[in-house]
C-alpha positions as CSV (number, residue, x, y, z in Angstrom):
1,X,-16.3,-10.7,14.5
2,X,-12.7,-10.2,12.9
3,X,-12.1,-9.6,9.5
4,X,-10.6,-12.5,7.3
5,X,-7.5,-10.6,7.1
6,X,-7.0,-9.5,10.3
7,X,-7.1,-13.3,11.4
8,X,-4.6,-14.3,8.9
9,X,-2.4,-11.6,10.2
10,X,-2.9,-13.0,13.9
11,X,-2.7,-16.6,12.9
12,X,0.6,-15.8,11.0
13,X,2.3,-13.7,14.0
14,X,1.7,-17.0,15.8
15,X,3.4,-19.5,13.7
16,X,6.0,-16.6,13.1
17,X,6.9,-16.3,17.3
18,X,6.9,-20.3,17.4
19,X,9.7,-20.4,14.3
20,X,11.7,-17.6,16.0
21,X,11.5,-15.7,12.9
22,X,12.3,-12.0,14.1
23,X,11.5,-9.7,10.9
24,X,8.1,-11.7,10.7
25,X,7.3,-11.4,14.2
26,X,8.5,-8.1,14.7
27,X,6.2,-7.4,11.5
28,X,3.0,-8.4,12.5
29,X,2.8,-7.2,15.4
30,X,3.7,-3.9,14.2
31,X,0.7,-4.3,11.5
32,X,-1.8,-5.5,14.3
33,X,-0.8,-2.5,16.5
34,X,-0.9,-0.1,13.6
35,X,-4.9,-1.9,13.2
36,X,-5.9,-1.6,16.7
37,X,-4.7,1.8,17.0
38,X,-6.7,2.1,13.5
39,X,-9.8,0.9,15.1
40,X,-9.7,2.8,18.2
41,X,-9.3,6.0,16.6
42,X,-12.3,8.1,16.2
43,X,-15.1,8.7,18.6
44,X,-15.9,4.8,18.9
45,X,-14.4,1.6,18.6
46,X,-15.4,-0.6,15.7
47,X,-14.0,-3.2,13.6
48,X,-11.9,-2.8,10.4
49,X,-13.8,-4.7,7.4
50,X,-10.8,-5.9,4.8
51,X,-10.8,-3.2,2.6
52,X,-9.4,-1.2,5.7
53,X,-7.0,-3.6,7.2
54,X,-5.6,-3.1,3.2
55,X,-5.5,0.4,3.6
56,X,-3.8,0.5,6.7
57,X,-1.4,-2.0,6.0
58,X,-0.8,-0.2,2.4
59,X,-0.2,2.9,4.6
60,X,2.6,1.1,6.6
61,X,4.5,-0.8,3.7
62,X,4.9,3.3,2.3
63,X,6.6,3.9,5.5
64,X,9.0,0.9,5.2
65,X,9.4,2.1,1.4
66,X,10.3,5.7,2.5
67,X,12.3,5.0,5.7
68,X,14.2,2.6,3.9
69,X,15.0,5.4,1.3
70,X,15.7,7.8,4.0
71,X,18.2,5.4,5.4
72,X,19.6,4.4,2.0
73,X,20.3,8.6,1.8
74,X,21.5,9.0,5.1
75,X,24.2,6.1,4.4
76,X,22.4,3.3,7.1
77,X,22.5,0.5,4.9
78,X,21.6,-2.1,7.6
79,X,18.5,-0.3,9.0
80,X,17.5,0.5,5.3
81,X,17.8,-3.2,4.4
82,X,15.6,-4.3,7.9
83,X,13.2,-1.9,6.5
84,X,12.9,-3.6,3.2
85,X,12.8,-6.7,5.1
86,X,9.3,-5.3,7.0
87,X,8.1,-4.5,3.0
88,X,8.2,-7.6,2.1
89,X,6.1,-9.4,4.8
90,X,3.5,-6.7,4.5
91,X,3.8,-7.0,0.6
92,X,2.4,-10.4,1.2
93,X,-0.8,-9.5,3.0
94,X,-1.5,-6.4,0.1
95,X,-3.7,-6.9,-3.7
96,X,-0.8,-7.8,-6.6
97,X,0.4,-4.7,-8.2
98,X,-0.6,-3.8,-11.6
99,X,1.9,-4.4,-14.2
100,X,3.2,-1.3,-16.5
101,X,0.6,-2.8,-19.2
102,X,-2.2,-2.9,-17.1
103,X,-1.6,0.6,-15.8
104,X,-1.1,2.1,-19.3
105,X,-4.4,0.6,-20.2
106,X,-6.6,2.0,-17.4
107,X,-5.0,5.8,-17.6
108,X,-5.8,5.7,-21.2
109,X,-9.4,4.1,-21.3
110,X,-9.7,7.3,-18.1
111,X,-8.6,9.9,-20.5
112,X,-11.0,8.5,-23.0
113,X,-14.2,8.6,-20.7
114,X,-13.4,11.7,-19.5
115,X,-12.4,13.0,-22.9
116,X,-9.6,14.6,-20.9
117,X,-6.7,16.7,-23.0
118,X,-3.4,18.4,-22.2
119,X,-1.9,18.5,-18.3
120,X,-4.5,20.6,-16.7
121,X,-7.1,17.6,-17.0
122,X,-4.7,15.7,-14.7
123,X,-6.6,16.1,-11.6
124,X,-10.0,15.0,-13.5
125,X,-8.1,12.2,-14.9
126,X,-6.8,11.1,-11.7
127,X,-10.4,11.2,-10.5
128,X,-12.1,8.7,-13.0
129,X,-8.5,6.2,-12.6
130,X,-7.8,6.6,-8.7
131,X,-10.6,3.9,-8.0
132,X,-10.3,1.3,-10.7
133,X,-6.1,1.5,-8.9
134,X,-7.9,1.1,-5.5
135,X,-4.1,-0.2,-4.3
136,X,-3.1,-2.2,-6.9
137,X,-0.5,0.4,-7.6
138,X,1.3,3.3,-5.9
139,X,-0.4,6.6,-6.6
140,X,3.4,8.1,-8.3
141,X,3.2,5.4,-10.5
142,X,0.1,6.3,-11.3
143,X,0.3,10.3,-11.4
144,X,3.6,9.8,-13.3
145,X,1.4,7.3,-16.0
146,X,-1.8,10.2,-16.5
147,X,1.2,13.4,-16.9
148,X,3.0,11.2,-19.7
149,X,-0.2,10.3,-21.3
150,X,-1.5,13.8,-21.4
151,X,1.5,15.2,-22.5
152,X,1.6,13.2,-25.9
């Protein structure tokens, strides 16, 4: 049985091929091998539930992200821009990010359950916050929120 996601992905490389649309195509199938390999990984086969298929596809669009930095650094403005191209189809298949409010509010209601103070408490911190996240925001953003909180 296939996971909800992982059909929209197939069913989505299919209408992608029959519009000629290259970066989509190209995309997809590039997220589906990335999931098979995902699922044949490991002493047995088995099938990705949706929360995986996020995972590895949240795992891929940080490689377009840091490619396309590498090739913004490196002065390969075309390949960097393809990258950022691949980002944005898989930003489509991945939960919304949270906004800056929305991220303030859940480091600080973390440092107050955990009564957490000063910068050492930023691993405990990023404990109690990392799962309420759960991908809804990339984990510099977040480490970057919990330092600036605890060092007020």
């Amino acid at each position: 049985m296939l996971t909800m996601l992982k059909e929209k992905l197939q069913a989505d490389l299919s209408v992608a091929m029959k519009a000629r649309d290259e970066v989509r195509t190209r995309t997809l199938r590039m997220a589906l091998t990335a999931l098979t390999n995902e699922e044949v990984s490991g002493k047995q086969a088995r099938e990705l539930s949706d929360d995986e298929v996020v995972k590895v596809l949240q795992r891929e669009a940080k490689k377009r992200r840091e490619a396309a930095e590498a090739f913004d650094g490196a002065g390969r403005t075309e390949q960097a821009e393809a990258e950022r191209a691949e980002g944005v189809v898989l930003e489509e298949y991945l939960p919304a990010q949270l906004s800056d409010e929305e991220l303030t509010a859940l480091v600080a209601d973390a440092i107050a359950e955990t009564g957490a103070a000063g910068p050492r408490a930023m691993g405990q911190v990023m404990k109690a916050v990392t799962p309420k996240v759960a991908g809804r925001a990339d984990g510099r953003r977040v480490s970057g929120e919990v330092k600036r909180q605890l060092a007020e």
